[in-house]
Each structure stands twice: as structure tokens, then as C-alpha cells.
Backbone bond lengths (Angstrom), bond angles and torsions (degrees), N, CA, C in turn:
res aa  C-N    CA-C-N  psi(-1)  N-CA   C-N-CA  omega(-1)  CA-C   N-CA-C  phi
1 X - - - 1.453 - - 1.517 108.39 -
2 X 1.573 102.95 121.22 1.309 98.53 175.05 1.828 114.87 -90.39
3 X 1.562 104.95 154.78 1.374 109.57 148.11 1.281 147.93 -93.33
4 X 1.358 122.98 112.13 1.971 99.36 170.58 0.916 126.82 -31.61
5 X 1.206 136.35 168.66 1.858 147.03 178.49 1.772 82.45 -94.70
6 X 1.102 132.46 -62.91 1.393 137.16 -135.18 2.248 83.12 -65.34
7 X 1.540 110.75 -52.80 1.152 121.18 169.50 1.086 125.35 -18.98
8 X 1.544 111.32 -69.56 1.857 137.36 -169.94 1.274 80.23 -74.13
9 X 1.268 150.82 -77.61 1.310 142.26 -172.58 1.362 130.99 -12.06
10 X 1.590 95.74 -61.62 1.460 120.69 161.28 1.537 118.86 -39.05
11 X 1.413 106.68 -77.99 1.075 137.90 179.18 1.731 107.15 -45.07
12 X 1.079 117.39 -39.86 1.258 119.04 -174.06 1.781 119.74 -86.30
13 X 1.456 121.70 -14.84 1.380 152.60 159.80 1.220 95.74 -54.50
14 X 1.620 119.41 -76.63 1.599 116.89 -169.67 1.222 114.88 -63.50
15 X 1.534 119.80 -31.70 1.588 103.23 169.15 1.402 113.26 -67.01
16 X 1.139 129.41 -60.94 1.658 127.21 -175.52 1.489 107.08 -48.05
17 X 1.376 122.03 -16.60 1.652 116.81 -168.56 1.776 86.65 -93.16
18 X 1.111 135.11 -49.41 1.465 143.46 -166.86 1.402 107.56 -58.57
19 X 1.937 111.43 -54.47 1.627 114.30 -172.24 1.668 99.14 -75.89
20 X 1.743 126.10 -33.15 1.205 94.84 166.54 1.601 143.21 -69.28
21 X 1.269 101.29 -18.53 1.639 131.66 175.03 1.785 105.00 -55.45
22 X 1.475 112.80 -38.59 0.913 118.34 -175.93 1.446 106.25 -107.69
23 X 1.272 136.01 -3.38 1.534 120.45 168.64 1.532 102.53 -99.28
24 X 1.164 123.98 -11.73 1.724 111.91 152.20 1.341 121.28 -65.24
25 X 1.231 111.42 -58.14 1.582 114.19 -179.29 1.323 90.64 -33.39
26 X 1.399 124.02 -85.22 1.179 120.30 -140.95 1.084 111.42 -84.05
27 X 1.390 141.72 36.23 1.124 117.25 158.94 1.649 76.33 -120.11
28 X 1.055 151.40 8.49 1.321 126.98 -171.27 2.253 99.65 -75.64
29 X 1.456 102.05 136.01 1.268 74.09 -177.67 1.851 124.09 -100.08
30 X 1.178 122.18 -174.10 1.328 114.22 -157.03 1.550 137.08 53.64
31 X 1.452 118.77 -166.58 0.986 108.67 140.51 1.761 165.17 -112.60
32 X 1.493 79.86 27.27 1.393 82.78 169.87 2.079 123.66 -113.23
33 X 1.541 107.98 147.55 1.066 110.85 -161.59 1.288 110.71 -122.70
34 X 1.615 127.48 141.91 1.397 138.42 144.18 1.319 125.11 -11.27
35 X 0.852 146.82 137.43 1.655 144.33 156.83 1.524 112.68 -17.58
36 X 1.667 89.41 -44.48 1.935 93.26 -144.72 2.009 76.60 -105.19
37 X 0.867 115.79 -15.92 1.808 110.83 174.71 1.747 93.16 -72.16
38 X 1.286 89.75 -52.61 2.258 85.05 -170.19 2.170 100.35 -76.86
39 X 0.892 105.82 33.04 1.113 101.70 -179.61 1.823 98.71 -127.69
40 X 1.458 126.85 -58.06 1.261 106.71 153.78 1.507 132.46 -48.58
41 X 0.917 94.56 -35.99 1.502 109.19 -173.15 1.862 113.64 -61.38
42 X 1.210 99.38 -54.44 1.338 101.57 159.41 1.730 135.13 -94.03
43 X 1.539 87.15 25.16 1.390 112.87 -176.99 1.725 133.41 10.35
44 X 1.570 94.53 56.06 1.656 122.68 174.88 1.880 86.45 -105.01
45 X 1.508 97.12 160.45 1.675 127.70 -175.67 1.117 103.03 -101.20
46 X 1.218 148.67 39.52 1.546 143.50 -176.59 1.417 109.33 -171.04
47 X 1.081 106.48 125.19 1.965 107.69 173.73 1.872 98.10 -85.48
48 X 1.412 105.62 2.18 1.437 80.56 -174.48 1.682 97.01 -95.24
49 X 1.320 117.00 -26.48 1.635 119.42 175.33 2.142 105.82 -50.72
50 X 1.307 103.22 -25.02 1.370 97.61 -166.32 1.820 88.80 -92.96
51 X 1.077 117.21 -44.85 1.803 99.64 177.57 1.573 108.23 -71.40
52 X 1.582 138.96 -2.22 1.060 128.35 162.94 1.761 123.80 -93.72
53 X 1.408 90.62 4.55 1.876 102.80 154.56 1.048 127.43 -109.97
54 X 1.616 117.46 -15.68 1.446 135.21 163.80 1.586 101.78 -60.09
55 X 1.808 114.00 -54.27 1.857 111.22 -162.39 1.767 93.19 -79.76
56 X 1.470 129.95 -31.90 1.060 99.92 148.99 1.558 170.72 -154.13
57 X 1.232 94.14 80.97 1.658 134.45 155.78 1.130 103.02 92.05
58 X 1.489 120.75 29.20 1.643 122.55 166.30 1.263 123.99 -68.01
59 X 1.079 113.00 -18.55 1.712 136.14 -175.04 1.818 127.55 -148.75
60 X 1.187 129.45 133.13 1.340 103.15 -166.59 1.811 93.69 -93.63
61 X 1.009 96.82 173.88 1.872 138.68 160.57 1.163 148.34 -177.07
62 X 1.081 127.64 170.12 1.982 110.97 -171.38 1.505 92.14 -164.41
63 X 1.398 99.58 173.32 1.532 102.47 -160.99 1.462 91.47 -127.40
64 X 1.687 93.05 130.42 1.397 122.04 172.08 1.322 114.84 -121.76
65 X 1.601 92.57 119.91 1.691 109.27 172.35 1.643 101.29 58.25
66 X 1.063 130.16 27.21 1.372 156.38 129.96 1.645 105.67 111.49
67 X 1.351 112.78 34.41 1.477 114.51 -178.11 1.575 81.10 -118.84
68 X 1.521 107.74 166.37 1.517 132.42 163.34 1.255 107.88 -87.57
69 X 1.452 117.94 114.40 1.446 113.07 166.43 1.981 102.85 -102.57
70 X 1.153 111.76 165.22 1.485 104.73 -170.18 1.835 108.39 -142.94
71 X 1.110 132.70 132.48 1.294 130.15 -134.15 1.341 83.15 -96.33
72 X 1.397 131.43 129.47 1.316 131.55 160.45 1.683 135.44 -46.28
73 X 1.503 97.84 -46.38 1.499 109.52 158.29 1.262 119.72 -61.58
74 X 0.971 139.34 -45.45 1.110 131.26 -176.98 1.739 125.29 -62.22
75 X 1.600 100.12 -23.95 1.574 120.10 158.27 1.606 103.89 -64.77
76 X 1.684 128.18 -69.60 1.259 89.30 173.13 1.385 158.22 -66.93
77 X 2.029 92.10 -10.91 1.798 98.04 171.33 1.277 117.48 -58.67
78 X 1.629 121.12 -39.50 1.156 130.24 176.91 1.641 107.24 -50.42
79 X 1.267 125.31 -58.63 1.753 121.84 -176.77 0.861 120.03 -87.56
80 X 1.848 121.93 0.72 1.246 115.75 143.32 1.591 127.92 -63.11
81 X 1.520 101.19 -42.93 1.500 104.72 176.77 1.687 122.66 -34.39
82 X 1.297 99.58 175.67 1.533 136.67 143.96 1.436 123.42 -58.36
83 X 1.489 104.15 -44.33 1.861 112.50 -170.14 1.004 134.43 -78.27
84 X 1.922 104.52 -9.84 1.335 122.73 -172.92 1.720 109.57 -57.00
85 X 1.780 98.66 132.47 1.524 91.03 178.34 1.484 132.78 -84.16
């Protein structure tokens, strides 16, 4: 079975987008995260989907020194739940 180039191409984008997605997370330390850290992390395409679970109250965060930091746990209580939309 052959492959396209255009294919492996493909294919090879989502891995490098996934292992980097995941070598931020984890080295980020603790638990609290960036916008764009809780945005791989909870691996949605929009920082605005993550401030529209922040405004409402699916997830906590608060703003330090005037950035949004966003509590990591609280991303997985949320997809642990029931409430997830």
C-alpha cells in the first residue's frame, strides 16, 4: 500500500502540532496555565472558546499582573464532569 506525499505531509503536521501541544504542557510547571498553555492543553483552536468557559464558570481563572492565568485542574474537573458541553 502506497502513500501520497501530500498524505504523510498531512499526517506529519498533526503529529508535530500534538507532540508540541504536549511538550508545552508538560513542561509548563505547576498548575496554573496561560491562555494559549490552557488552550493546548485542553486542545480547542481558539483562546476565545477558553475565555468563554472562564465567563461561564466551567473552569476557573483570574488575572495576574494583568494576564489570565487558568487553573489546570479545573480543565480536568470540567471533562471529567457530567456538564461538559
Amino acid at each position: 500500500m502506497e502513500i501520497a506525499r501530500p498524505d504523510i505531509d498531512a499526517l506529519a503536521s498533526l503529529v508535530a502540532k500534538e507532540v508540541g501541544a504536549y511538550i508545552m504542557v508538560s513542561l509548563c510547571p505547576g498548575r496554573w496555565l496561560t491562555l494559549k498553555e490552557a488552550m493546548a492543553y485542553a486542545k480547542v483552536k481558539s483562546v476565545t472558546t477558553i475565555k468563554a468557559w472562564i465567563e461561564n464558570g466551567y473552569i476557573y481563572a483570574h488575572k495576574r499582573s494583568g494576564q489570565w492565568i487558568v487553573d489546570r485542574e479545573s480543565i480536568d474537573d470540567w471533562y471529567s464532569s457530567e456538564k461538559v458541553i
